[in-house]
Each structure stands twice: as structure tokens, then as C-alpha cells.
ZAMARGU-4260 file (C-alpha; in steps of 0.2 Angstrom, whole numbers, plus 5000, padded with zeros to 4 digits):
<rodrens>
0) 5116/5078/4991 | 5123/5062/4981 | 5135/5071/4965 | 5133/5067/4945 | 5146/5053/4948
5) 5141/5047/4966 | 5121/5043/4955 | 5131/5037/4940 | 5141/5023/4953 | 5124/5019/4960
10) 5120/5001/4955 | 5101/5002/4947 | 5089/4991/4948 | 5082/4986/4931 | 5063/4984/4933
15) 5050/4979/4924 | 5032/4982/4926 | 5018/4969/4924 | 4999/4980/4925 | 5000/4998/4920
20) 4984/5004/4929 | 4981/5015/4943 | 4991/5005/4955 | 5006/5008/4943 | 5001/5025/4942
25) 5002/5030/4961 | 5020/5021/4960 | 5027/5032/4943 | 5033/5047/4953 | 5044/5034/4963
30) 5052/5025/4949 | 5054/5041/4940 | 5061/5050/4952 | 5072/5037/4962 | 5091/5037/4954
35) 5091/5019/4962 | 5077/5012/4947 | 5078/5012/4928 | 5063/5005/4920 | 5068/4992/4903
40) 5051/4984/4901 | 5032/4985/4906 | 5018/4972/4901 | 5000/4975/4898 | 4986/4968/4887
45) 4980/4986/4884 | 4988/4992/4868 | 4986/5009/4871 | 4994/5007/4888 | 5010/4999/4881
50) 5010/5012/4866 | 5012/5025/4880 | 5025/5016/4891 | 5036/5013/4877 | 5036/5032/4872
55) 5038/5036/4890 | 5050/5024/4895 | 5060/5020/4876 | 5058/5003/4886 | 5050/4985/4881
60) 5032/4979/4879 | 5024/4963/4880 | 5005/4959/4883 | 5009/4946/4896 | 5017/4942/4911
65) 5027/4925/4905 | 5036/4937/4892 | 5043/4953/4903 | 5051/4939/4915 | 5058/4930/4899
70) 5069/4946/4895 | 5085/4945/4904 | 5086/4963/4905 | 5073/4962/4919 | 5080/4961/4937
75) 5066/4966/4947 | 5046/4962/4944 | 5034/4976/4948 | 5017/4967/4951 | 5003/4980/4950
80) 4990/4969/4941 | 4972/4965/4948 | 4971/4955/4963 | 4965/4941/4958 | 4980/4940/4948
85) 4994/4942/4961 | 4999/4926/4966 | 5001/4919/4948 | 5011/4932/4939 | 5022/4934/4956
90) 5023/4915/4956 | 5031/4916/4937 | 5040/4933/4938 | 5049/4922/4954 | 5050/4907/4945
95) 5063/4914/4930 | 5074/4922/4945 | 5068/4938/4948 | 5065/4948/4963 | 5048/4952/4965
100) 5038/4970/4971 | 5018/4965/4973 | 5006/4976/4975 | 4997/4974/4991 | 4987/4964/4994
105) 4997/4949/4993 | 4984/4938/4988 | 4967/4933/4991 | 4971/4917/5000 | 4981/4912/5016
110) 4986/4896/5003 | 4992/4908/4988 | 5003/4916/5001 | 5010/4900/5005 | 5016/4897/4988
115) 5023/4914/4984 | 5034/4913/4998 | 5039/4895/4993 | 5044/4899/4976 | 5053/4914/4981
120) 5062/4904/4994 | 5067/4890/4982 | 5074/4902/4969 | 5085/4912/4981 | 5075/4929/4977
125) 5068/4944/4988 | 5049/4945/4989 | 5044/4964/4993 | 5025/4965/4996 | 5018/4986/4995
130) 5017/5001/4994 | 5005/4999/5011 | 5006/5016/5023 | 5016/5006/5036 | 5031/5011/5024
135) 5028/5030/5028 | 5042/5040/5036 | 5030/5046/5047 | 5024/5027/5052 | 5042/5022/5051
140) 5047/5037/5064 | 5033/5033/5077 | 5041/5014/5076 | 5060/5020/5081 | 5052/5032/5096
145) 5041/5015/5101 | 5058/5005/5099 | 5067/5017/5111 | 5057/5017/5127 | 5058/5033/5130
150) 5038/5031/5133 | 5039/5015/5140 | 5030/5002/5130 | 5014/5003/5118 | 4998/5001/5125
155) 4986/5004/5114 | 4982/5010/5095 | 4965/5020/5088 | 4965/5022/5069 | 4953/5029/5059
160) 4950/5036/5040 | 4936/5039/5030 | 4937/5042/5012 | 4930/5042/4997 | 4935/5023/4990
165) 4920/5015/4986 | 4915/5030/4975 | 4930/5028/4962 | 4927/5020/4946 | 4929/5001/4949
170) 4930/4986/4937 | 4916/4971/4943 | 4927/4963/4954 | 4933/4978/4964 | 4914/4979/4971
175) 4915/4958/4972 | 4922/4952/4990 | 4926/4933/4984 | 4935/4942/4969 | 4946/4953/4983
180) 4935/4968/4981 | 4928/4980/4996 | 4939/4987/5009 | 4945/4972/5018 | 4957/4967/5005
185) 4959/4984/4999 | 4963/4997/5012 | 4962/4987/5028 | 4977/4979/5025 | 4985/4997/5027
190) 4979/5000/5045 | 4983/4983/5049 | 5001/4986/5042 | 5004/5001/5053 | 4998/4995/5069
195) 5006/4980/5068 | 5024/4988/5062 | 5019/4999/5079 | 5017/4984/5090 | 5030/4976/5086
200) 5020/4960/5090 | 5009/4947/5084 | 4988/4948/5081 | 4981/4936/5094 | 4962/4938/5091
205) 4951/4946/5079 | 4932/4958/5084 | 4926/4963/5067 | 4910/4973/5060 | 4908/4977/5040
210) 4894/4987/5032 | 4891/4987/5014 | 4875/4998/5012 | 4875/5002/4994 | 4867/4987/4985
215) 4873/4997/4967 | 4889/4995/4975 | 4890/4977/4984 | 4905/4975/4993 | 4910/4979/5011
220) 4911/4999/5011 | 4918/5001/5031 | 4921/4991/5046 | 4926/4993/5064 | 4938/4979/5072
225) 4946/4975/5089 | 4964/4969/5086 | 4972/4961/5102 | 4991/4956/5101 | 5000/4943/5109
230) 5008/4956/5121 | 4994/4965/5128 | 4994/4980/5115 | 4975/4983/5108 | 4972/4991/5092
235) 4955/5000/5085 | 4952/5002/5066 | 4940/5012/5059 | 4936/5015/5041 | 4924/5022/5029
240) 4927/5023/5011 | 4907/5030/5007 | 4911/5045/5002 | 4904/5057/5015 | 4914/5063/5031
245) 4934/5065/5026 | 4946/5063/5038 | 4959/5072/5027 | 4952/5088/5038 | 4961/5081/5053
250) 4978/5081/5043 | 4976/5102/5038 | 4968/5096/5022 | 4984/5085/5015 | 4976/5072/5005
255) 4982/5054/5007 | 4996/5053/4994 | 5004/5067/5002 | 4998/5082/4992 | 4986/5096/4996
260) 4967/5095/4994 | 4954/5107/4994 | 4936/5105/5005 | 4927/5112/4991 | 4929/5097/4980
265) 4917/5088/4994 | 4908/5075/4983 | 4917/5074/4968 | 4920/5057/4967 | 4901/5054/4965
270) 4900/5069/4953 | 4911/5059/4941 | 4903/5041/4943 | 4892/5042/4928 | 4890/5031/4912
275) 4898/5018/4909 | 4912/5014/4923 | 4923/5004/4916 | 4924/5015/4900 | 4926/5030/4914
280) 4939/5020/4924 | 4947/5015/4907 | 4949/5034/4898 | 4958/5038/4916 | 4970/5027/4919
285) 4988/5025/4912 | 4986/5022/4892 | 4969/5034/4893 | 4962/5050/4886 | 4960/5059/4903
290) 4975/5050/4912 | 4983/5064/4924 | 4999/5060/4933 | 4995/5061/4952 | 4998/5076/4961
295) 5014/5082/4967 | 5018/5077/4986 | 5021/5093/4997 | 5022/5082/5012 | 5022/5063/5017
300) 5007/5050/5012 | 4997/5044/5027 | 4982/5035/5031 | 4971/5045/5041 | 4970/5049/5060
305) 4983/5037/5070 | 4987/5036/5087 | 4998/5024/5099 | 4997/5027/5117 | 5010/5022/5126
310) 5013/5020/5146 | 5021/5041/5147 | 5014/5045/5133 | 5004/5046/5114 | 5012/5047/5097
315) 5004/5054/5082 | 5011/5052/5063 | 5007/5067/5055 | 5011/5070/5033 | 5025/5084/5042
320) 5033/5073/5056 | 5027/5065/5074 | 5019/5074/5087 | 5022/5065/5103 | 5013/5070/5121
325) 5022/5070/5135 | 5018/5070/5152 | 5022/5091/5153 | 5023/5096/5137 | 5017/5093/5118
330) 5034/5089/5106 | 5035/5090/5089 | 5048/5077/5077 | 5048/5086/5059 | 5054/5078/5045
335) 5058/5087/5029 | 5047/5086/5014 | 5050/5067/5003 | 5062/5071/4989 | 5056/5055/4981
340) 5038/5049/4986 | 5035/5033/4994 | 5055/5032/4994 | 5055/5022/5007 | 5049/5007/4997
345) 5062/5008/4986 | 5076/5010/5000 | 5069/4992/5009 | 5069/4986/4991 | 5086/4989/4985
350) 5092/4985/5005 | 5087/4969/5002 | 5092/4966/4984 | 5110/4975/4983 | 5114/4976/5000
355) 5107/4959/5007 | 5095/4969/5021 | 5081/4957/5026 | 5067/4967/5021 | 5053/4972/5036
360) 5040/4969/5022 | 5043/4951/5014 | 5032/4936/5011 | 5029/4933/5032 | 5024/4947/5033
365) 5013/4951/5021 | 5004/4935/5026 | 5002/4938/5043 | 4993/4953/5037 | 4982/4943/5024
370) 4978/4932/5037 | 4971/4947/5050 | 4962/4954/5036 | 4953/4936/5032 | 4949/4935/5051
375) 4941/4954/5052 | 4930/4948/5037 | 4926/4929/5045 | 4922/4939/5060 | 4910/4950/5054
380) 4902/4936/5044 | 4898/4924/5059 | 4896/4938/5073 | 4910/4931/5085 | 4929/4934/5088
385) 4942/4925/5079 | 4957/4918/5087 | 4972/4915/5073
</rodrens>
């Protein structure tokens, strides 16, 4: 337990955040609750939003990207705007000398990647890219039981989760592919993170299938993919975001940010979609009418149903620790409850910044993942396997 004094010594990490929507949302119980972060300024171009923050915070507002990075006070750029929007405001925020935390994904193009890592590169800053769920304890425990070979080496990896994605209220382009909507750009780029920070090892090939079967909402809804790595490890991914079938049953009911749910709120999400969407998804987020802060984490986030077989063994993250089978006997790893949710961002953050860590999650990385994700949606498209 760190002391008064021990917190007050801490060095903090000034941060400012460009897009106050749900993304930032899912990321206030960190920043709030991490001794490591202070929040000094936050951009928007909802008036409402900033009005709110600025109460909140006591910090600064501005209604664009270009003047948060101007205000010296700013060490660290929290990038949690649209999509479409993340290669140009990192690319600025990076530009005036700030460290960077984007919102997955990265970007939209292998090309945009290029240059946020350039420009990061050239001004001497860290580039963090998440929250993804390959930053869960859990994830991050599996790895270091992998890493020791006390199961010999990692053979193969199923992961599956169905959810209720597609079904939450969504501006245009969150149902347009070319404008980095769907679930390829939006939640495959989790499974892909965890299997691949399992591996240990590079994506060779890409087998993909996508559906999208609801023409009111026109974006891919689930896929199915092969991942085969340079080593010999193959991965399965499965996911479903249409609203049906919940995997969250195979975690005792702990929902994916870590807090319980109940089974009798089946369909809700459909309940809710009515009128005017982007009015609904407005009145709900950060600056809104309805705006509820998320749900208090009784155990560790997750993304569904993983496990990576190994040659004496399989390895299951669960929200509460690691359950690892042995060849006699079934052992359990616990880890305690998260005092700060989605700490572990934070610690690969400020590693990097204060203490000079390399983070695990930087600008290569993120791009190899980008770059499976636009092979699993090439390879659904044209029917064949993609080799990268």
C-alpha cells in the first residue's frame, strides 16, 4: 500500500483528452482512480461535453485537437476520437512533442500507421496504442506461464465471444466498413491482440469468413478466422456481436469490463435502439442527459472464452485468475480484484514515459495487428487465404 507521501512523490503524468465519448468513458475509472494520472485539459466540439469535463476536472477545454496539444501543461495525449480521426490528431498531438495514448484501432490504413510511428519516431516520443484486452492481468498472466515452459511451448489458441456490439447505438460510420466500422476494426483487433501476445510470434497467413446479415445495420456483424504464426502456433477466433447468444455465461455472468451482469437483461440492447440513434447515442454519452458512469469492476475485463493449448497442458484466463490443466490435475492462479481498472494500461504507459520501459504495445505493434485485421477482412472478401 503506497503512503500519502510515497502518492505525493509519484511523478504524474499530465494528460489531456482529445474525444469525450464512450471510448473516454470506458477509460474515466482509470484516470480517476490511478495516483499516477492528473487530467489538466480535454477537447471536444460538443459543448455540452466540455462544460461537464471542466466541472469535473476544474481542467481546460478546447473544441479541437490542434489547441489541447498547443498548452504546455499537456504531457501525454489521450486519443479517444472516432476512427477515422486517429491518425491525424495522433499525428498533431505527436508533432508538438507529446506522448501519445490512442484508442485502438490504430488506424484504418497500414499507410496511416506508417506515419504515426514516423512522427513519433522523429520527435523522440512514446506511442501507446489501447486499451485492447491483451493488456488484461489475466491475458498478461497466461503470457508469463507461456514464457516459462513449464507446459512446454504453445500449440494452439481457440477464442470466442459473442456479444451484443452491433446493437449499441452507433453513429453512420460505426455501421460503414470503409469508414472503420463492423467488428474487424472494432473488436477483432482484441482477439488478435491476445493471441498474438500468447504467441509470442508473428502472423504468417490469414483464413477469414465475415457475415453482416442485417441490411438496417450494414457492416460486418461476426467472423470466423484461421491465424497461422510463423512458429507453428495456430489460432481460431470467433465472434458475434448480433445480439443473441452471450458468452458472458461462460465467465459466471462477469460482463466484459469486469463487472457483474444479469441473464435477465437478455435483449436489452435491442429494447433501447429506437428513435433516432444518433440522438440516443448522443443523450448517453459523456456531456448527455442519460450519461451513467460504467459499472464498478468486481473482477478483471476479458474478452470472452480463451484458451491456449500447450504441449502438457491448456491455459484459461478467467476475470478472477488463470485456470491451467495439467496432465493430473486442474490448478487454479487467482489474482486479487483490480484496484484501478485497466491499470495495467497505465503501468505500460508511465514504464515507458518516466521510467524509459519499451512498451509491449507501441506503434509495431499496433500495426502488425492493423495489418492481420485488414488481411481477415481481404480474405473474407475474395474467398482465399492471405499470406502477409
Amino acid at each position: 500500500m503506497l503512503s500519502l507521501l510515497s502518492i505525493r512523490m509519484i511523478p504524474k503524468l499530465k494528460l489531456g483528452v482529445v474525444g469525450l465519448g464512450r471510448a473516454f468513458s470506458m477509460m474515466l475509472p482509470t484516470f480517476t482512480a490511478d495516483p499516477r494520472v492528473e487530467i489538466v485539459a480535454g477537447a471536444d466540439p460538443r459543448p455540452e461535453a466540455r462544460s461537464k469535463f471542466k466541472i469535473d476536472f476544474g481542467a481546460q477545454v478546447f473544441d479541437s485537437v490542434e489547441k489541447l496539444c498547443a498548452e504546455p501543461a499537456v504531457q501525454v495525449v489521450y486519443i479517444a476520437t472516432p476512427h477515422q480521426f486517429h491518425a491525424s490528431n495522433t499525428c498533431v498531438a505527436l508533432s508538438s512533442g507529446k506522448h501519445v495514448l490512442v484508442e485502438k484501432p490504430m488506424a484504418l490504413t497500414l499507410e496511416e500507421c506508417r506515419a504515426m510511428i514516423a512522427a513519433a519516431r522523429d520527435a523522440g516520443v512514446q506511442l501507446v496504442v489501447g486499451h485492447s484486452h491483451s493488456f488484461d492481468a489475466p491475458i498478461l498472466q497466461a503470457r508469463k506461464i507461456i514464457a516459462s515452459g513449464v507446459l512446454g511451448r504453445v500449440r494452439m489458441i481457440s477464442a470466442l465471444n459473442y456479444t451484443d456490439f452491433l446493437y449499441r447505438p452507433r453513429r453512420p460510420e460505426e455501421l460503414d466498413t470503409q469508414r472503420g466500422g463492423g467488428v474487424l476494426f472494432n473488436q477483432a483487433v482484441h482477439q488478435v491482440d491476445v493471441v498474438r501476445a500468447l504467441t509470442g510470434s508473428r502472423v504468417k497467413s490469414v483464413r477469414a469468413f465475415a457475415g453482416a446479415w442485417d441490411p438496417a445495420r450494414p457492416t460486418e456483424g461476426a467472423y470466423s478466422c484461421q491465424l497461422n504464426f510463423e512458429d507453428g502456433t495456430f489460432a481460431t477466433l470467433v465472434y458475434s456481436g448480433y445480439a443473441h447468444f452471450d458468452s458472458d455465461e461462460f465467465t459466471g455472468w462477469i460482463g466484459e469490463s469486469g463487472a457483474k451482469k444479469h441473464p435477465s437483461a437478455y435483449g436489452t440492447a435491442r429494447k433501447l435502439l429506437h428513435g433516432d440513434e444518433l440522438t440516443i447515442k448522443s443523450q448517453r454519452t459523456y456531456g448527455g442527459a442519460d450519461f451513467k458512469e460504467a459499472a464498478k469492476a468486481e473482477a478483471h475485463q476479458h474478452f470472452g472464452l480463451v484458451i491456449a493449448s500447450c504441449e502438457r497442458g491448456d491455459i484459461r484466463p478467467l476475470p478472477s485468475g488463470v485456470l491451467v490443466y495439467g496432465d493430473t490435475e486442474v490448478r487454479t492462479e487467482p489474482l486479487p480484484p483490480p484496484k484501478v481498472p485497466r491499470g495495467e494500461v497505465i503501468d505500460e504507459l508511465y514504464d515507458a514515459i518516466v521510467n524509459g520501459k519499451p512498451p509491449l504495445h507501441d506503434g509495431e505493434w499496433a500495426m502488425a495487428t492493423m495489418e492481420v485485421c485488414l488481411a481477415m477482412l481481404r480474405s473474407s472478401r475474395e474467398g482465399r487465404e492471405v499470406a502477409l
